[in-house]
N, C-alpha and C positions, 0 to 999 in steps of 0.2 A: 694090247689093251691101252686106250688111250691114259692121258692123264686126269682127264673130266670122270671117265668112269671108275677109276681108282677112286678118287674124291668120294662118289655116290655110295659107294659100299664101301667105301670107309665112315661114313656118316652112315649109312645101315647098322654098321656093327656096334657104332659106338649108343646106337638107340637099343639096340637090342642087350648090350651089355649094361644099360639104364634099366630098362624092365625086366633085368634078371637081377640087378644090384637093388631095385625098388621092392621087390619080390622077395627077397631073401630078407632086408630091413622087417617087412610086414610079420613073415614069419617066425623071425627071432620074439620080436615082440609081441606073437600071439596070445600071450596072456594077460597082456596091458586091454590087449585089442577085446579079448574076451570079458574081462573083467570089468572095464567100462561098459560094453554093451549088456553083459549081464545086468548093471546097475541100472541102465534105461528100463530095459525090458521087465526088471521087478517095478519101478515107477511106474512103468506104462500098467501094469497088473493091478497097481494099488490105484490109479485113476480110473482103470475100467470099474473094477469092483468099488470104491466108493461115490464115483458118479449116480445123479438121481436120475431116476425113470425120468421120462416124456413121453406124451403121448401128442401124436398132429392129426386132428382132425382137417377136412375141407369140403367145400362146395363149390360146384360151378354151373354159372348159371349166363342166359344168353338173353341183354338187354335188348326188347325191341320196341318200337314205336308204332301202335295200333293204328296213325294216323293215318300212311300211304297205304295201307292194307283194307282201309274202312272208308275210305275220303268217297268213293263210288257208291256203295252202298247208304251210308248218312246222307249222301247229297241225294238219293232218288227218295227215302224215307223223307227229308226236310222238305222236298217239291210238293208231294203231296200236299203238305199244312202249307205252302206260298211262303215257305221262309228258303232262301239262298244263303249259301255256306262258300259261295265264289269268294269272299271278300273278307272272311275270318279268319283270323292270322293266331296262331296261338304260340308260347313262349319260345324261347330260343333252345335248343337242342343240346344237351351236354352231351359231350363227348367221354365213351367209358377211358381214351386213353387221359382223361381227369381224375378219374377216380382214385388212382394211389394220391394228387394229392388232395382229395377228398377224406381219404381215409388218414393221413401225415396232419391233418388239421388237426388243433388244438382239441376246437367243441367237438369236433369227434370224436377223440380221445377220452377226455371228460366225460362224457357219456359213457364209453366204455367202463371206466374203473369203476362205474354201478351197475354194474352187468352182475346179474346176482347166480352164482353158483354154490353147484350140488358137489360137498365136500367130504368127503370119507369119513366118518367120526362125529361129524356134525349132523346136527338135529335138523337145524334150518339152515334154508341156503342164508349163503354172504355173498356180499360182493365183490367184485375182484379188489376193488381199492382197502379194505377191512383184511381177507385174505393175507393178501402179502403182508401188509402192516402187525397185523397181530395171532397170524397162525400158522404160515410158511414159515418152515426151518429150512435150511440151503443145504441141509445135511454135513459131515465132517469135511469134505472137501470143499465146497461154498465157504465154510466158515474158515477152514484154511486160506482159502482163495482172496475172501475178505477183510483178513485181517494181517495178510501179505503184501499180495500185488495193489487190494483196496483201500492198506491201510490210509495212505495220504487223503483219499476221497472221505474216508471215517474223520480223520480228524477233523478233516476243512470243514464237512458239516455240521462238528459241534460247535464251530466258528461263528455260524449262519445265525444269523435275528431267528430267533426260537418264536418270537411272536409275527413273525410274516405271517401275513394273509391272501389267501386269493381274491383278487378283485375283477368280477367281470362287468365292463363298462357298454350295457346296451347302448348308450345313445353314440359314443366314440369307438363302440369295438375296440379297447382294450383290455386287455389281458393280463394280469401278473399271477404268476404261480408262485405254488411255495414248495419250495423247496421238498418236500416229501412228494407232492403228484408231479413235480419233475421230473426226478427220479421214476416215478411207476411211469409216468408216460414212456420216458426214454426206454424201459424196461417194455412197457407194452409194445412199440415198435419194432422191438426186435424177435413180438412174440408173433406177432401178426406179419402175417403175409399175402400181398395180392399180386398177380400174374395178370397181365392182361393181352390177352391174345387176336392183336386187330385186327390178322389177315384172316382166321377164321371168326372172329367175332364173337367170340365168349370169353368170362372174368372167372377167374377161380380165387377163391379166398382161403388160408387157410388157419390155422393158431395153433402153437405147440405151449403146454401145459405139464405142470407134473400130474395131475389128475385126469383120466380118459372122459368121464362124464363132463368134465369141466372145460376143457379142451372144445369139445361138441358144443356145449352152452353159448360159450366166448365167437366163437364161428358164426354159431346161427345170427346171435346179436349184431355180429358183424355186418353179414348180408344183409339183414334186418334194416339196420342203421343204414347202410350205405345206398339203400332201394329208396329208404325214404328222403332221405336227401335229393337222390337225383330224380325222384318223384316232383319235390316242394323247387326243386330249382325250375322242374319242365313246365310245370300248370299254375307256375305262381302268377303271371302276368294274368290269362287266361282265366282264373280264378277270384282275379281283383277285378277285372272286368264286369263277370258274373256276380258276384258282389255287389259294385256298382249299381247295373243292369235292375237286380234285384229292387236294390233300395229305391228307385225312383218307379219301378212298377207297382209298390207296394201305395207309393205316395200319387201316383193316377189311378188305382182301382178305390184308393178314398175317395178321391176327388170326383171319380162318376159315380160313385155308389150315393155319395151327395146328391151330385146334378142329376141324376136321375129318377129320386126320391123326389125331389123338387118338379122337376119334370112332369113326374105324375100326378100329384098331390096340386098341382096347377090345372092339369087336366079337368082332375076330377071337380076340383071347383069351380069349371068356367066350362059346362057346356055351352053350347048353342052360343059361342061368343059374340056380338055383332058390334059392341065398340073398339074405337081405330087402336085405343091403348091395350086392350085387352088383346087383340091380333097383333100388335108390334111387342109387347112383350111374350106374347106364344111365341114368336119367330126367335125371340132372342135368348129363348130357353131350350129353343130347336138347334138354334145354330152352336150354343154351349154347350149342349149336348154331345152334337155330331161334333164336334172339334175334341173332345173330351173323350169320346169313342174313338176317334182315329188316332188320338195317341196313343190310348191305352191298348186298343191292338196292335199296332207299330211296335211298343214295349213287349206286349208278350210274344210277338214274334221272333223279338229281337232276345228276351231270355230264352224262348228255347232254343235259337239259333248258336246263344252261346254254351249253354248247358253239351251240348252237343259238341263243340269246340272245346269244352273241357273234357269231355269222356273221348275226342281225340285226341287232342294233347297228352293222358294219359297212359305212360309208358309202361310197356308188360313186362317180366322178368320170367321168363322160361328156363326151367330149375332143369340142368342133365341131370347131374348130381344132388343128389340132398344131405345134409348133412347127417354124418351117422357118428356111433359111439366109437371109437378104434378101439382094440382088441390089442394089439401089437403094439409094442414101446417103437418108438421112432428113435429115441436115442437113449441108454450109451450104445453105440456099436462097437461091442468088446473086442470084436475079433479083428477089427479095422486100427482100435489104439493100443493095440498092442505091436500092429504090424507095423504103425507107424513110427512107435516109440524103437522097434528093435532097429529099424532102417533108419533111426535117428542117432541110436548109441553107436553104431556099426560106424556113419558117415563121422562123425565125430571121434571116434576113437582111434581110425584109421589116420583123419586126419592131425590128432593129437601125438599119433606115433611119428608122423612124416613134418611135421610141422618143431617137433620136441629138441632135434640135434640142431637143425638151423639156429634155434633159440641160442643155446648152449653154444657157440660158436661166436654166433654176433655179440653175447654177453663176455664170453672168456675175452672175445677181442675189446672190448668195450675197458675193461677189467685192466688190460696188458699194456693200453693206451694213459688210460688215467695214471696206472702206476707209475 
């Protein structure tokens, strides 16, 4: 036997006589080991059992664009009436991977927290902003939670200007919140959730709640809000246009409804016309006329042309899923914090036994030095 392989199994042995010297420390102390881990595992009991229900609602639905599906069909209907749709352009396209921060917006938010829900006990729906404010209890662990780990957040806000206001500033798009829908905000984002799924191309939204009907409510409003937004984002241009369009057809069908009244009412007074004024003023009533027709059909070509470019611009929203009631709490999952809490006391405990002598040694040394 060489002497490299002496070395190898001697360094075997002396591992092996490690996890039999590790092994036997564990066991001595198996009532340290126990007795801590029992102390999680009651912990972890009293947070399963005093944790509040939740209930998560969701929907998902697949944003599409009626324009490439319709642009063949609208263009052979617009032929017919002489109006072309080659040359109509309508707004620019939002893309759903926008939408979370569509939905992480502010004003989107703010909308939300007037989302009115259906509350157990209560007569009439509230809003979620009133809700939380003046009818949510966080239950005995929440108020543990809060006046623990939250305390510091508790105080600092009774610090806070009690008179802040929100200010929303249309002409500069500014913002200032106060201090209370801060808070719900930052709360709401953490209640809502959107998934966006690019490669197959659908959005799922969903909101967890301590109430199941409310839950559902908070969702659909979601979808709701977040449809109509990337609705007003896609037909906005498209829509100002038609507007537009509008306003000046309305102001040439005055304008020949005039010249044409005039037109006749000339007529009728000058048959059998044979002086050179009375024939150069027919002509220049003729040619007002026709000038005045050719715009005002030009114009109403040109409004259906775009009315048309607005119902293609118009994005559809193909619901898989629809929003439903849940029936099922989504969270506490008791059986999950308990197994977490035992596999917490256990790794701690273990470690507090193998961890305990070291201590006691670097201290005793520590102790023998100063002395």
């Amino acid at each position: 036997m060489t002497k490299e392989t002496e070395n190898i199994i001697q360094h075997q042995e002396e591992d092996s006589i490690d996890i039999v010297a590790l092994l036997k420390q564990l066991w001595v102390a198996r009532k340290t080991i126990l007795k801590i881990t029992m102390v999680f595992l009651f912990l972890g009991l009293f947070v399963a059992v005093f944790s509040k229900k939740e209930y998560t609602a969701s929907t998902t639905f697949v944003p599409a664009n009626q324009g490439e599906g319709t642009k063949g069909n609208l263009g052979s209907l617009a032929s017919l009436a002489g109006i072309n749709l080659g040359g109509a352009t309508g707004g620019a396209e939002i893309s759903p991977e926008l939408y979370p921060q569509i939905v992480n917006s502010i004003p989107f938010q703010l909308e939300l927290l007037q989302t009115k829900l259906t509350i157990e006990g209560q007569e009439e729906p509230v809003s979620y902003k009133d809700y939380y404010e003046n009818l949510y209890s966080p239950g005995l662990l929440g108020n543990i939670k809060k006046y623990t780990l939250g305390l510091p957040g508790v105080l600092l806000s009774l610090f806070k200007a009690a008179a802040e206001q929100e200010i929303v500033s249309q002409e500069n798009q500014i913002l200032s919140l106060s201090q209370e829908n801060h808070a719900l905000i930052k709360q709401l984002a953490d209640q809502i959730n959107l998934a966006v799924n690019a490669k197959e191309g659908f959005v799922t939204i969903s909101a967890t709640l301590p109430e199941a009907t409310a839950s559902a409510q908070l969702t659909l409003k979601a979808q709701t809000l977040l449809q109509d937004y990337a609705l007003k984002f896609k037909t906005q241009k498209s829509i100002e246009e038609l507007t537009y369009i509008e306003d000046r057809y309305l102001e040439k069908q005055q304008e020949f409804t005039k010249i044409k009244i005039e037109f006749a009412r000339f007529q009728d007074q000058n048959n059998g016309i044979n002086t050179a004024l009375g024939k150069t003023r027919l002509l220049q009533l003729q040619s007002d006329y026709d000038l005045v027709f050719s715009v005002y059909t030009e114009l109403a070509k040109q409004l259906e042309t775009q009315r048309l470019q607005v119902k293609k611009d118009t994005p559809l929203f193909t619901v898989l899923k629809p929003v439903n009631i849940p029936v099922e709490k989504s969270a506490p999952k008791r059986f999950l914090i308990l197994v977490v809490y035992l596999f917490l006391g256990l790794v701690i405990s273990i470690g507090y036994v193998l961890v305990q002598p070291v201590f006691l040694n670097v201290k005793k040394d520590f102790m023998s030095v100063s002395s």
